[in-house]
BAGUTI-426574 format. One record per residue: x, y, z of N, C-alpha, C in turn; residue in one letter. Coordinates in steps of 0.001 Angstrom, whole numbers, padded with zeros to 6 digits, always signed. Example, Ala and Ser with C-alpha at 12.3 -4.5 7.8 and 13.67 -1.06 7.14 Angstrom:
REM BAGUTI-426574
+013190-005690+007800+012300-004500+007800+013200-003300+007800a+012850-002250+007080+013670-001060+007140+012900+000030+007870s
REM end
This chain:
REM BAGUTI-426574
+000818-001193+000000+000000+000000+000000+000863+001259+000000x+001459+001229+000695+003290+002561+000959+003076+002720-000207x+003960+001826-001203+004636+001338-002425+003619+002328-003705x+002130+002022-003407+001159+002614-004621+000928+003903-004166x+000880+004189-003092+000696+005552-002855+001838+006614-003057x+003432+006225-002481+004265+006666-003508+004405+006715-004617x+004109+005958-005323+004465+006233-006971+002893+007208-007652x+001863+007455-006683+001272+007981-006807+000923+009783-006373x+001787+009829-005588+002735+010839-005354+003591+011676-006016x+004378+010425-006539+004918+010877-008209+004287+010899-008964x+003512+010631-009165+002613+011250-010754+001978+012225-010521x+001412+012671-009229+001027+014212-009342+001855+015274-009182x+003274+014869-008608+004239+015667-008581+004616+016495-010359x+005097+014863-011163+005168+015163-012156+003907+016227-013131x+003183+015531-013434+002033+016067-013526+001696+017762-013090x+001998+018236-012001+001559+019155-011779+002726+019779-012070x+004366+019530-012053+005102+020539-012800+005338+020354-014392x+004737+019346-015091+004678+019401-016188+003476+020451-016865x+002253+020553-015812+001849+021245-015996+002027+022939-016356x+002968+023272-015606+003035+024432-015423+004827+024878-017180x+004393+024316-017807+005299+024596-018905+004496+024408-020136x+004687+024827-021059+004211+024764-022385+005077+023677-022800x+004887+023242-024375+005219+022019-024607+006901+022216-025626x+007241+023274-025284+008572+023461-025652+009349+023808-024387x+010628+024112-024782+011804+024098-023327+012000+025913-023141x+011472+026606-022425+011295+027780-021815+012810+028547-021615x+014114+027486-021463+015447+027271-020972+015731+028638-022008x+015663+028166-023093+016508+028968-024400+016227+030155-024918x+014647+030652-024415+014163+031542-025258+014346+032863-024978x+014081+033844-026285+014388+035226-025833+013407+035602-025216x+013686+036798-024432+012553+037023-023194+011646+037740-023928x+011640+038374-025527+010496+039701-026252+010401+038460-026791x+010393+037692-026842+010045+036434-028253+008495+036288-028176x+007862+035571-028646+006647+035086-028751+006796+033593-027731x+007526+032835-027598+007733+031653-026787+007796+032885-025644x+008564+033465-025414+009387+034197-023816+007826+034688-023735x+006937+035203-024327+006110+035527-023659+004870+034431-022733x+004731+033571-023752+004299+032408-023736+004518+031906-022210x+006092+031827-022131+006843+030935-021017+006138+031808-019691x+005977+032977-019714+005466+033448-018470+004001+034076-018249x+003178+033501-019098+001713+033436-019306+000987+031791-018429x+000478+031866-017582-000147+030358-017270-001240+030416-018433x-002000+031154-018697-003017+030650-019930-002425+030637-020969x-001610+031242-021528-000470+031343-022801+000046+029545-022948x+000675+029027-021773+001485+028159-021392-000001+027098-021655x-000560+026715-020943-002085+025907-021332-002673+026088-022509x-002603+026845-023426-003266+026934-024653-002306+026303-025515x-000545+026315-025027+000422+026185-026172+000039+024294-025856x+000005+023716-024518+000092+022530-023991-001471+021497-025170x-002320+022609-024664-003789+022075-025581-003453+021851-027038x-002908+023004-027777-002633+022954-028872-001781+021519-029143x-000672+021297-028431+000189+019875-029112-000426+019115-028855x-001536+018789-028049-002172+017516-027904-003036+017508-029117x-004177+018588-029565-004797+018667-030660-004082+018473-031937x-002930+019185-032113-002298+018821-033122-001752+017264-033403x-000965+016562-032336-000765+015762-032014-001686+014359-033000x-003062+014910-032006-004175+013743-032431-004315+014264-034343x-004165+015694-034650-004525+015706-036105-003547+014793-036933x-002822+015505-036830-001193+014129-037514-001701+012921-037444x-001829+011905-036417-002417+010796-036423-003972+010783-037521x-004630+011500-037063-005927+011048-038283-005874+011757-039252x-004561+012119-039842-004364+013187-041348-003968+012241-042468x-004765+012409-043362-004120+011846-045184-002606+012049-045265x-002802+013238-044671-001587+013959-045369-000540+014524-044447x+000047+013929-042905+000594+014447-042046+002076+015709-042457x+001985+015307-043753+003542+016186-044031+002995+017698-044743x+002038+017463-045220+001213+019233-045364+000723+019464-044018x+000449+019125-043044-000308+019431-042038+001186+019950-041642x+002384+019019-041096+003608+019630-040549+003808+021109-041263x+003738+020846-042276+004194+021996-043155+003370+023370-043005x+001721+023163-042836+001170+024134-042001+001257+024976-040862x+001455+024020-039840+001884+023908-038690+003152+025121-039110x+004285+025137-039913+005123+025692-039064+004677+027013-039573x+004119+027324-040730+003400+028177-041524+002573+029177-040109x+001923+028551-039487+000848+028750-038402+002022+029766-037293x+003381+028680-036914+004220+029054-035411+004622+030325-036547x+004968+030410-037497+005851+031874-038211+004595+033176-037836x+003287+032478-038117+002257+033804-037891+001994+034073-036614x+001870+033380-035790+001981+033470-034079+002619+034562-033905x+004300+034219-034326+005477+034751-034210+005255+036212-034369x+004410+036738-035149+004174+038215-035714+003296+038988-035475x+002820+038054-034134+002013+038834-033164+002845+040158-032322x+003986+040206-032615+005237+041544-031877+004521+042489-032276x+004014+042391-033676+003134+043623-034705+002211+043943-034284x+001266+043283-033315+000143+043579-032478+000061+045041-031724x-001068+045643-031474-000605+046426-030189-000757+046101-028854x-001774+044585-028548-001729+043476-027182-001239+042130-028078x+000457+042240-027651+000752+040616-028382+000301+039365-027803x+000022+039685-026328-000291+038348-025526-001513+038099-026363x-002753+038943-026273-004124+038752-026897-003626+038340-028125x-003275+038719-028763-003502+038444-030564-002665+036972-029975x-001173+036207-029564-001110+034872-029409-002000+034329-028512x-002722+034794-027597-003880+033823-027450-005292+033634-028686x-005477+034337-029220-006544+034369-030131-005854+033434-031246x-004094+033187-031454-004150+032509-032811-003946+031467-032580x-003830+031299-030839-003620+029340-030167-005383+029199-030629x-006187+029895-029778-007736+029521-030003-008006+029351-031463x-007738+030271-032306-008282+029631-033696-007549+028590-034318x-006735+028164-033925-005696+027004-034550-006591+025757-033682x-006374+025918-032623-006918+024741-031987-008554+024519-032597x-009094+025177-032697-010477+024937-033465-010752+024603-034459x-010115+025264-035171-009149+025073-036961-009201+023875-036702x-008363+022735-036341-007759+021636-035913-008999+020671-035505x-009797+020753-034248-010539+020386-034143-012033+019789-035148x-012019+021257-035988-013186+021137-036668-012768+019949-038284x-011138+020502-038254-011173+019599-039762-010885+018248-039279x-010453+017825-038661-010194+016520-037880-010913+015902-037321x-012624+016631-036688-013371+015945-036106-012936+015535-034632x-012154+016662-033701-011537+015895-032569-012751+017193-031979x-013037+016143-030714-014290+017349-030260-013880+017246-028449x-013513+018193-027962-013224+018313-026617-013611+020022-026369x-013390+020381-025142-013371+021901-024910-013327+023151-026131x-014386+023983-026246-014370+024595-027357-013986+026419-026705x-013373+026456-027491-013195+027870-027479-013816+029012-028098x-013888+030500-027901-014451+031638-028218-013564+032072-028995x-013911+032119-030463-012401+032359-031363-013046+033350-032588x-012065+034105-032710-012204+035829-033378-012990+035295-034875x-014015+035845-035062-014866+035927-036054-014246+036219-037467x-014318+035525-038698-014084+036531-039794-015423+036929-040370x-015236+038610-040434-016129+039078-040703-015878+039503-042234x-017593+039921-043032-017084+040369-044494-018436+041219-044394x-018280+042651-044752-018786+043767-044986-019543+044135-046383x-021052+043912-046400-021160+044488-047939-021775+045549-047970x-022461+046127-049287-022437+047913-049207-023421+048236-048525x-024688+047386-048334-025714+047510-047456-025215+047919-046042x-024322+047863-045603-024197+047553-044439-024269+046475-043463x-024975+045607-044016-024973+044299-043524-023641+043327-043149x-023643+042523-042170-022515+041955-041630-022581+040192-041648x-022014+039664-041866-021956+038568-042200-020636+037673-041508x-020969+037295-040113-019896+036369-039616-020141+035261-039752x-018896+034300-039779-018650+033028-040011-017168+032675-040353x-017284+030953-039884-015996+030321-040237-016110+029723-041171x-014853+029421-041538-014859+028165-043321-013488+027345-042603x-013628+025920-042757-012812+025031-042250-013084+023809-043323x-012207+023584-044241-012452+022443-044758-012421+021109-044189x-013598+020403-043981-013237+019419-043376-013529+018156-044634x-012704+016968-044030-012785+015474-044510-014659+014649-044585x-014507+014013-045370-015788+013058-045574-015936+012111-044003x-017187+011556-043664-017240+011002-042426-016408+009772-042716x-015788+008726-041751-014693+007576-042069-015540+006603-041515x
REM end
């Protein structure tokens, strides 16, 4: 009984400081970077953690895992250019939330949903027209 409750001990140990990191190494980064900001955000740090698991599971159920990689880094370069923002934390939390949804919706992975920035399109009426477009796959 000792024996299970220690090693159970350790797993929330682990667990709870794995928690507290995003899913890259915090060690290296510049402190204005988009990671450096990341690294000292707890919701920044949980959205980056959500994201590799979502991504994670997309790779596994993708046709095509080497365009998806190839997206993917397409995706971390636009993150990255959130500096251009005038709230960079907001604009990289808004592009973890639409990626992760992005992800979700074409993949069919359905867990916790997020509140993610609208694209809007304006016509001369004045009228407003929100919505997403996500190509998704045929049912399997």
């Amino acid at each position: 009984m000792k024996i299970v409750s220690a090693l159970l001990v350790v797993i929330l140990l682990k667990t709870v400081v794995f928690a507290n990191h995003p899913s890259f190494d915090c060690s290296n980064v510049k402190k204005e970077s988009s990671e450096g900001i990341i690294c000292r955000s707890d919701r920044l740090m949980h959205l980056d953690r959500e994201l590799a698991a979502v991504y994670k599971e997309a790779v596994r159920k993708s046709f095509a895992s080497d365009m998806l990689k190839a997206e993917q880094r397409g995706w971390i370069k636009g993150r990255n250019d959130c500096w251009k923002a005038d709230n960079e934390e907001r604009c990289i939390s808004d592009a973890y939330k639409t990626r992760i949804e992005e992800l979700k919706k074409r993949y069919h992975l359905s867990t916790k949903q997020h509140k993610v920035p609208q694209n809007k399109v304006r016509f001369r009426q004045g009228t407003e027209t929100v919505g997403d477009h996500f190509p998704c796959r045929g049912n399997e």
